[in-house]
C-alpha positions in Angstrom: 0.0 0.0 0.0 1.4 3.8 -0.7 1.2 5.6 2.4 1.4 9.9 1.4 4.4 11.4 1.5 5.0 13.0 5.5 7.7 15.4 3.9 7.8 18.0 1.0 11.0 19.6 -0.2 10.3 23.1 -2.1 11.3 26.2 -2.3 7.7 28.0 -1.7 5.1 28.5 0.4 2.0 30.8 0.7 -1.0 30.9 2.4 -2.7 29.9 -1.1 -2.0 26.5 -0.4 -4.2 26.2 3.0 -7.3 25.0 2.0 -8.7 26.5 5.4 -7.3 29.8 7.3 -8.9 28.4 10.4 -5.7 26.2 11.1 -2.7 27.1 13.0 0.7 27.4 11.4 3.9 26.4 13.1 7.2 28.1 11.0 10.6 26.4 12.8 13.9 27.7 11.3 16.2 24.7 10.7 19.8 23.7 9.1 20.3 21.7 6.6 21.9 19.4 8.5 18.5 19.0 10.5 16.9 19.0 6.8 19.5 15.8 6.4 18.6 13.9 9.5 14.5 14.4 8.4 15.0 13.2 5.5 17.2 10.0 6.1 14.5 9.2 9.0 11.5 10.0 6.7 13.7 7.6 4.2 14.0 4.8 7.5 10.4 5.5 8.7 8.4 4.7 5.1 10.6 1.2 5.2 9.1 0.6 8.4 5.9 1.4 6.8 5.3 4.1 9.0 4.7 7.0 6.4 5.0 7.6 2.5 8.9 9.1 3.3 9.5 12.3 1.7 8.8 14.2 -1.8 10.7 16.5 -3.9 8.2 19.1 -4.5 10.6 21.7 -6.1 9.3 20.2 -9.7 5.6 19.5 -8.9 4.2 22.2 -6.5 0.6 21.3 -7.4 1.4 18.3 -5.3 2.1 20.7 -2.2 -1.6 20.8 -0.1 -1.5 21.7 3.7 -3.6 20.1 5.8 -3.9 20.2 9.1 -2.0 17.1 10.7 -1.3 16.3 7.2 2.6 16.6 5.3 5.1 19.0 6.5 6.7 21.5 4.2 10.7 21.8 4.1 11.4 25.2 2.3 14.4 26.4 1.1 14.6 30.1 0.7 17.6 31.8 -0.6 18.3 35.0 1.4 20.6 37.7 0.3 23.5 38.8 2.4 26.2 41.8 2.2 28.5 39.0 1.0 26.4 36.5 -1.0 23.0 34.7 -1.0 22.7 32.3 1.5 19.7 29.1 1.8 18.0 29.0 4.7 15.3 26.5 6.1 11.8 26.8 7.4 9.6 23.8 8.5 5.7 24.2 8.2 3.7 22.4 9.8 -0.4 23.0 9.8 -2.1 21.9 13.4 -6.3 22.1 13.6 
């Protein structure tokens, strides 16, 4: 049986893609390296059967829905800085 993905990988997010504003979001900063260690335990977690692992939304955003309880967004942003542009890391999670 395919379980749904419990991770999306993208580089955007907007409010668009809440199919209800009555929902709270949660917006964590994170590293990459915590973006690593997600991914290689959503990778260990759908062996177990647990969850559909994670999805590379970067290529298909119309697969990105929010839900509350439902898949957590990874999103890479690029920021700018003085000295170059820099990715940073923003988990989003939707709770009812």
């Amino acid at each position: 049986m395919k379980k749904t993905p419990r991770y999306f990988l993208t580089d955007q997010f907007d409010l668009g893609m809440l199919p209800s504003l009555t929902a709270d979001i949660t917006l964590t900063e994170i590293s990459l390296e915590d973006v690593c260690q997600i991914i290689e335990e959503a990778e260990r977690d759908k062996e177990l059967g647990l969850h559909g692992g994670w999805v590379d939304a970067v290529k298909n955003k119309e697969a990105v829905s929010l839900v509350p309880n439902g898949a957590i967004l990874l999103v890479a942003r690029p920021v700018e800085t003085d000295q170059s542009s820099i990715i940073k890391w923003v988990q989003v999670e939707v709770v009812a």
